[in-house]
C-alpha positions as CSV (number, residue, x, y, z in Angstrom):
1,X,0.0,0.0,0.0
2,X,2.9,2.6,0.8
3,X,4.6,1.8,-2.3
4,X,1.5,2.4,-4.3
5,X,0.6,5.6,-2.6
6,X,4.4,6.9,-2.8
7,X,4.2,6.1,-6.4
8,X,1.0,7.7,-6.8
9,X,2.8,11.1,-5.3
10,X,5.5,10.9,-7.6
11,X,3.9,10.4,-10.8
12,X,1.4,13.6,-8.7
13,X,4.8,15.2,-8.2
14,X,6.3,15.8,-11.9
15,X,3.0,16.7,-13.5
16,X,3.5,20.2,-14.5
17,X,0.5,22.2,-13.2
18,X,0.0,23.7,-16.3
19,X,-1.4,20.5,-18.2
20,X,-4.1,20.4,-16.1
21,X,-6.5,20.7,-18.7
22,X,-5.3,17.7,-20.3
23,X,-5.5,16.0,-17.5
24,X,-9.2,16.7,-16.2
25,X,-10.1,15.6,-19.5
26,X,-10.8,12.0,-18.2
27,X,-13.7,11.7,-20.1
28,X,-12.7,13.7,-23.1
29,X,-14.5,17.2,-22.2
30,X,-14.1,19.3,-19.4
31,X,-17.5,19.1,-18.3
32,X,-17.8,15.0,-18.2
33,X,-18.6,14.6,-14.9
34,X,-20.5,16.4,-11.6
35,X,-19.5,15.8,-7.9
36,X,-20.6,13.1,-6.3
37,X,-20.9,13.0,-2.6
38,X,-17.8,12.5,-1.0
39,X,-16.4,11.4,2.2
40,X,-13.2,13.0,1.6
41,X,-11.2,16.3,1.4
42,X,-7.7,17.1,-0.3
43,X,-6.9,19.9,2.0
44,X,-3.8,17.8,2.9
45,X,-4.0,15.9,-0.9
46,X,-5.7,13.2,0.9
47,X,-8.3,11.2,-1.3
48,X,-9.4,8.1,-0.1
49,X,-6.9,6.2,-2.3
50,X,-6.9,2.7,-0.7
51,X,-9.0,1.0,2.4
52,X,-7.2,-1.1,5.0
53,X,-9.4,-3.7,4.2
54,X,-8.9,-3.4,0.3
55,X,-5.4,-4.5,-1.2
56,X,-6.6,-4.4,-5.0
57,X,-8.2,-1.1,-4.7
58,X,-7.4,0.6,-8.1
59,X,-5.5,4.2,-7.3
60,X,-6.1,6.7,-10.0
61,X,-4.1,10.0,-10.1
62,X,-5.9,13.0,-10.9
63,X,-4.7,16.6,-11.4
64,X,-5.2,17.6,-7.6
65,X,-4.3,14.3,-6.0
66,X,-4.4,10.5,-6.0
67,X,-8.1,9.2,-5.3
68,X,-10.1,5.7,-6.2
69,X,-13.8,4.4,-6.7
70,X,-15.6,4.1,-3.3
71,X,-18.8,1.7,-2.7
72,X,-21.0,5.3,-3.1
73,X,-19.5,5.8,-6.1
74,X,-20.6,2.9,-7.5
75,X,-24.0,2.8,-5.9
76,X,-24.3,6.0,-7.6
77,X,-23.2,5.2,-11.2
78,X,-25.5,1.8,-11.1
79,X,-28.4,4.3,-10.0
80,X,-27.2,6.3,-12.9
81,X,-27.6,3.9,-15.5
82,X,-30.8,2.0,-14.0
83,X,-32.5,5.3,-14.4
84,X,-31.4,5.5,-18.5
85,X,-32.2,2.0,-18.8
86,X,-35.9,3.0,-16.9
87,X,-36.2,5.8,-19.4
88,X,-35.3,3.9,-22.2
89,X,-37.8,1.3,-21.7
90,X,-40.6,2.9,-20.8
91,X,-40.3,5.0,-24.3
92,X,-39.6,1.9,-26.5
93,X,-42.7,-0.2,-24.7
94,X,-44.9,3.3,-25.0
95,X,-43.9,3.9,-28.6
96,X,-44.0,0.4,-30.2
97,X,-47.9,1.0,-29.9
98,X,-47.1,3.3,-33.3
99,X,-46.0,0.1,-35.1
100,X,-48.0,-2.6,-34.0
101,X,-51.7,-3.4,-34.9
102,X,-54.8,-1.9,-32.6
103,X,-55.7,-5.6,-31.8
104,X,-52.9,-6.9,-31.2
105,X,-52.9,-8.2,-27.5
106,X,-49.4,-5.8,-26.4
107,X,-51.3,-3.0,-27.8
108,X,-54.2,-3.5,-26.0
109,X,-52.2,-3.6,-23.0
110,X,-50.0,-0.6,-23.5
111,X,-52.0,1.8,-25.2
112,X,-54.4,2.3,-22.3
113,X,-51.5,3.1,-19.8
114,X,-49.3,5.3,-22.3
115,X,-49.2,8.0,-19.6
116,X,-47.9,6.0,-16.8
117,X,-45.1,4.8,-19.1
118,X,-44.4,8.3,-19.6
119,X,-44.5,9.3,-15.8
120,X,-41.8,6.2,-15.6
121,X,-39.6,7.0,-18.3
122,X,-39.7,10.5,-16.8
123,X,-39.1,9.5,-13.4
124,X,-36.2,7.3,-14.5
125,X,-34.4,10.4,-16.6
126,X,-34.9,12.5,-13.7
127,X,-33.0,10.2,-11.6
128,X,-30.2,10.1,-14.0
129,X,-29.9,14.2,-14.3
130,X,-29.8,14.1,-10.4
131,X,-26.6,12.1,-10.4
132,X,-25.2,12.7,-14.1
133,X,-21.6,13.4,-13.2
134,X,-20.6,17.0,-14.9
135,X,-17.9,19.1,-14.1
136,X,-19.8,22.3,-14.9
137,X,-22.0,22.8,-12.2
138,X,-24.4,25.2,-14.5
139,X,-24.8,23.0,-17.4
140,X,-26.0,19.7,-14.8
141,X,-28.5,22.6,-13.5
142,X,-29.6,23.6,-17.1
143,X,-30.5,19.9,-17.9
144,X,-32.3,19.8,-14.7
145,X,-34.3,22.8,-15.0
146,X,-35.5,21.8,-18.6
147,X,-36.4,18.4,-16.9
148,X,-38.6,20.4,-14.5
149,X,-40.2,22.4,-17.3
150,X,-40.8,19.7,-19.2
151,X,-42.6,17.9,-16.1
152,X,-44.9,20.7,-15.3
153,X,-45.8,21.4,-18.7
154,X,-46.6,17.9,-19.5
155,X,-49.2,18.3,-16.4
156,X,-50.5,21.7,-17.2
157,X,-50.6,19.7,-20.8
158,X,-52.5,16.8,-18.9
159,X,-55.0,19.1,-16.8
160,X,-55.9,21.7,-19.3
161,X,-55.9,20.4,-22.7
162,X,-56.0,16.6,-23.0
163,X,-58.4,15.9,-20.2
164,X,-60.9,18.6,-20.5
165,X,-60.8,16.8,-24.5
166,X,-60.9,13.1,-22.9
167,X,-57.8,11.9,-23.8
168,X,-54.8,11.1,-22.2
169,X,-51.3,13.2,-22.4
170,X,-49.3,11.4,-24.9
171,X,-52.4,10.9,-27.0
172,X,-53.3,14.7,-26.9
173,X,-49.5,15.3,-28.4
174,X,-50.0,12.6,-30.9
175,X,-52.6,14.0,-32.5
176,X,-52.0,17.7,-31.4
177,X,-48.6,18.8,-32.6
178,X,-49.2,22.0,-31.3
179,X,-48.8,20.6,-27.1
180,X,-44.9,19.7,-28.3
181,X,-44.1,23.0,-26.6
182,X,-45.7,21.6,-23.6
183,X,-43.5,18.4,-23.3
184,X,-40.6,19.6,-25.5
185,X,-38.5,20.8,-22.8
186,X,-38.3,17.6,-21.0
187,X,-36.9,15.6,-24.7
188,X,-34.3,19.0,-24.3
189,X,-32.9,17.6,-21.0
190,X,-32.3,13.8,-22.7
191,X,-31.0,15.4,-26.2
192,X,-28.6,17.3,-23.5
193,X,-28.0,14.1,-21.7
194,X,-26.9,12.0,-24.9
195,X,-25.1,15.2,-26.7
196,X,-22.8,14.8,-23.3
197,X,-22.5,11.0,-23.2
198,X,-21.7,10.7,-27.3
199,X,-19.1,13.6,-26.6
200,X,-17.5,12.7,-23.5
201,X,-17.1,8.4,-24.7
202,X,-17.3,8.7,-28.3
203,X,-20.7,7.1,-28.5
204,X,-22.2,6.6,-32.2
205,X,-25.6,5.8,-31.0
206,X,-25.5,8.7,-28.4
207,X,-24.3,10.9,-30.9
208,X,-26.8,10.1,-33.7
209,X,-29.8,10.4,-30.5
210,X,-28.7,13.9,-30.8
211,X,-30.2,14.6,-34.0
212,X,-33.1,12.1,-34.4
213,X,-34.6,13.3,-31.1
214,X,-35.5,17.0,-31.5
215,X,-35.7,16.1,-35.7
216,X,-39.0,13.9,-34.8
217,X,-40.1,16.4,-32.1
218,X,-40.0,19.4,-34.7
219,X,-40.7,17.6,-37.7
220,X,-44.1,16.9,-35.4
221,X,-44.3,19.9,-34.6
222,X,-44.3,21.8,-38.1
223,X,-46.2,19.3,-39.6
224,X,-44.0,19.1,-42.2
225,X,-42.4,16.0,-42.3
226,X,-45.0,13.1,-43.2
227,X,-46.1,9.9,-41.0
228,X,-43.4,7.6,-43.0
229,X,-40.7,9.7,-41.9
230,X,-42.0,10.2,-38.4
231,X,-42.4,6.3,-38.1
232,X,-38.8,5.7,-39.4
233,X,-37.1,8.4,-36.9
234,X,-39.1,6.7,-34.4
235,X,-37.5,3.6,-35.2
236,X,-34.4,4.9,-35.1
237,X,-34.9,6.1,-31.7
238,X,-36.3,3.0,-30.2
239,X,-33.1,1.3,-31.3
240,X,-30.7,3.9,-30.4
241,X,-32.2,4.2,-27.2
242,X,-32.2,0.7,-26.3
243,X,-28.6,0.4,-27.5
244,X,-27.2,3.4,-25.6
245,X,-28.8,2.3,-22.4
246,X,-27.5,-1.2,-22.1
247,X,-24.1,-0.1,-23.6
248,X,-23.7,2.1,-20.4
249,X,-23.0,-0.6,-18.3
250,X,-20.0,-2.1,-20.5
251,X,-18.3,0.9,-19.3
252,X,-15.8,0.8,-16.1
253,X,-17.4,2.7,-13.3
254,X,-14.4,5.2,-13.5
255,X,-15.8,6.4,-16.8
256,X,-19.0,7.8,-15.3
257,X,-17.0,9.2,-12.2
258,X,-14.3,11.3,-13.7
259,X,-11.8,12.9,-12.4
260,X,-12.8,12.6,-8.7
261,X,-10.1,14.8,-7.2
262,X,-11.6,18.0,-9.2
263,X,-14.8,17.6,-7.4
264,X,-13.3,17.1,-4.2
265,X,-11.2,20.7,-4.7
266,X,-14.8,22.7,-5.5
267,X,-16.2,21.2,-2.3
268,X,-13.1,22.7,-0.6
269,X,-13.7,26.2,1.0
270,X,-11.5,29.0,-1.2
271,X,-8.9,29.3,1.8
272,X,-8.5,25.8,1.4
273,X,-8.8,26.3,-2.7
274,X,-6.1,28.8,-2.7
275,X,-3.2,26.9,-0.4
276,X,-4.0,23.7,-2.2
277,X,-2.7,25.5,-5.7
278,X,0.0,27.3,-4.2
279,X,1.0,24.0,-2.7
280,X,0.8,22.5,-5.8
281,X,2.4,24.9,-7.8
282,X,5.6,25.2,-5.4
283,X,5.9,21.5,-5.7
284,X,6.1,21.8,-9.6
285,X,8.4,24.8,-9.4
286,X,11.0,22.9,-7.4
């Protein structure tokens, strides 16, 4: 363990402060990842590299100290991707109603309950923009505040305009293109969500999600983009979706963590903030 921590200082040692940007980018942008909650503080470049009880734990050197994966961590990441893997399923079991016949016995089963499918898949994305891991504090809070639009305009959708016409929400936008604006905001926060993940890990799927998503939603919306299209997208989506979701947990857990010791410096007071980088910064001068 001493050897491992020692030569987790000195590789800490000779990086130059200045390449910290290359460094933080762990997950290939600077904004990859958002603090989780953590039991430790790097005031004295402590992270909580290695447990007594652990002799395999995996030490990671970030650009303001050693640190490793912790059980929370982890419990946090699975909760991460359950909640993509909830959204994702709720939308493919909700839309394959589009493709499959009015008597066919799934259809019958699904298409009564299209708005509880929604509430899950809703639920389930706002779980995972509660613990999406993102540097940039104001871009995790952007996401999350389109998530709340998009919830209460989905019920001011639900109470105002689809049951006063006796139908239920995701019906109402079906065959109202107009009530888009309504729930649009909430398909903002997951085109957000997959723009960051295709970025950050080089995702194809999560990359292409970008565009599909808000090309159905406005091509809905306008009107101007006919039901053969609209059904393809859809497709499209369903399968990207699916794919996306389950491909998140191929990933290590690091992936979805980041660069741990960043987080743990912007939990730091800015007394602590400021003799931490002048710490650093006489260890890479000498």
């Amino acid at each position: 363990m001493a050897s491992q921590l020692l030569s987790a200082a000195i590789i800490f040692t000779l990086h130059p402060l200045s390449n910290r940007t290359n460094t933080v980018i762990n997950s290939k942008l600077p904004w990859s990842s958002s603090p989780p909650r953590l039991p430790i503080r790097l005031g004295s470049f402590k992270c909580k590299a290695q447990s007594s009880s652990s002799q395999s734990q995996t030490v990671y050197q970030g650009i303001y100290g050693p640190w490793s994966v912790d059980s929370s961590d982890v419990k946090e990441v699975i909760l991460y991707r359950s909640g993509l893997v909830t959204a994702a399923a709720s939308f493919v079991i909700a839309a394959s109603t589009a493709f499959l016949p009015d008597t066919f016995l799934a259809t019958e089963i699904v298409k009564p309950n299209l708005d509880y499918f929604y509430a899950i898949g809703a639920g389930g994305l706002g779980l995972a923009l509660i613990l999406i891991h993102i540097y940039v504090t104001e871009i995790k809070r952007t996401l999350q505040a389109f998530w709340g639009l998009g919830v209460v305009g989905s019920l001011a959708a639900y109470i105002c305009l689809a049951q006063p016409a006796g139908e239920g929400l995701v019906q109402y936008v079906v065959d109202n293109p107009i009530a888009v604006w309504f729930v649009g905001p909430l398909f903002a926060a997951l085109t957000g969500l997959v723009f960051k993940e295709g970025l950050c890990y080089g995702k194809l799927e999560a990359g292409i999600l970008t565009f599909i998503i808000p090309t159905v939603l406005l091509g809905h919306l306008s009107g101007l983009m006919d039901d053969g299209v609209k059904l393809s997208l859809l497709g499209s989506w369903m399968a990207l979706f699916v794919l996306f979701a389950g491909r998140k947990f191929t990933q290590p857990i690091k992936d979805d963590i980041g660069d741990k010791s960043v987080f743990i410096f912007k939990s730091l007071p800015e007394d602590e903030k400021k003799a931490l980088v002048e710490k650093l910064e006489q260890q890479n001068s000498s």
